[in-house]
C-alpha positions in Angstrom: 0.0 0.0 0.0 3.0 2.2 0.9 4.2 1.6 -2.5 0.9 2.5 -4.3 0.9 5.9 -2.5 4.0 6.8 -3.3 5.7 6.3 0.4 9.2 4.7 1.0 9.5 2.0 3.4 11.6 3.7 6.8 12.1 0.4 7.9 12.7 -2.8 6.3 12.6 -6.0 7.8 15.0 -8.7 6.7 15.4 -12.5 8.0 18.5 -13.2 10.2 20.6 -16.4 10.2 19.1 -17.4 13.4 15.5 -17.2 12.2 14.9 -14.3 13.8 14.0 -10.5 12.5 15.9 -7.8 11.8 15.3 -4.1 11.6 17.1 -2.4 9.5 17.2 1.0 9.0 17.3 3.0 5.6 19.9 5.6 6.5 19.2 7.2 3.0 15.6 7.7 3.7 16.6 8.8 7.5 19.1 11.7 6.1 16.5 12.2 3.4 14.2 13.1 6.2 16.8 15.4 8.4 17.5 17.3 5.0 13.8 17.6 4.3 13.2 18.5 7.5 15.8 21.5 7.6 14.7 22.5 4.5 11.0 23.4 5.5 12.7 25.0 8.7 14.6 27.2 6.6 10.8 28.5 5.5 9.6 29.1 8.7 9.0 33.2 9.4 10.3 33.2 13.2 9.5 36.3 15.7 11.8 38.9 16.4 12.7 39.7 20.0 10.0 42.3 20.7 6.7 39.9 19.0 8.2 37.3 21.5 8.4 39.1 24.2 4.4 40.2 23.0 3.5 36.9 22.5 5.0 35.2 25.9 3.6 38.2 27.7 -0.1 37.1 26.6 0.3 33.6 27.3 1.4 34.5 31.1 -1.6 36.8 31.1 -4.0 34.2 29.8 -2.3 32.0 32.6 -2.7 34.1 35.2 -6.5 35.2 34.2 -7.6 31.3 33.9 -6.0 30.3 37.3 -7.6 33.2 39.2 -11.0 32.4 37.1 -10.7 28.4 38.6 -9.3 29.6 42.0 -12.3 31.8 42.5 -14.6 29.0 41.1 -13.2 26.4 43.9 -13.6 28.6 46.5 -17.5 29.3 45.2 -17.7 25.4 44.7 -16.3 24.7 48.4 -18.4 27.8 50.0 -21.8 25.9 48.3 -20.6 22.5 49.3 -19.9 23.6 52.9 -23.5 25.2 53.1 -25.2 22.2 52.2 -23.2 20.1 55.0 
C-alpha cells in the first residue's frame, strides 16, 4: 500500500541467520528526512525579540486570568458545598 501511494519504506525488515527478525534502517531515507526537514525550517517566518516578548507576555496573562477564574470558582464550589453540610 505504501508503495501504491508513493511512500518509502523507513524500515525494512530482513530474515536473520538465526531465524529471527531484523530491523534495518534506511539511512538514506533517515538523512532524506533530516535534510527535508531542515529544508522546511529554513521557510519558517520566526518572531523577532519584541513579537516574542508580546507573545509570551499574553500567554502568562491568559495564565494568570484562567488560574484566578478556577481559583475563584473552587472557593465558590467549596463555599456551596460547605453550606449544604
Amino acid at each position: 500500500m505504501e508503495q501504491a501511494l508513493g511512500l518509502k519504506p523507513f524500515l525494512r525488515l530482513t530474515r536473520s541467520s538465526f531465524g529471527g527478525v531484523v530491523v534495518a534502517r534506511s539511512f538514506k531515507s533517515m538523512f532524506s528526512f533530516f535534510s527535508e526537514s531542515w529544508a522546511e525550517l529554513k521557510k519558517v517566518r520566526w518572531p523577532n525579540r519584541k513579537e516574542l516578548t508580546n507573545y509570551t507576555l499574553i500567554v502568562i496573562g491568559t495564565i494568570l486570568f484562567v488560574a484566578v477564574y478556577f481559583w475563584v470558582l473552587d472557593i465558590g464550589i467549596s463555599a456551596v458545598i460547605e453550606a449544604i453540610i
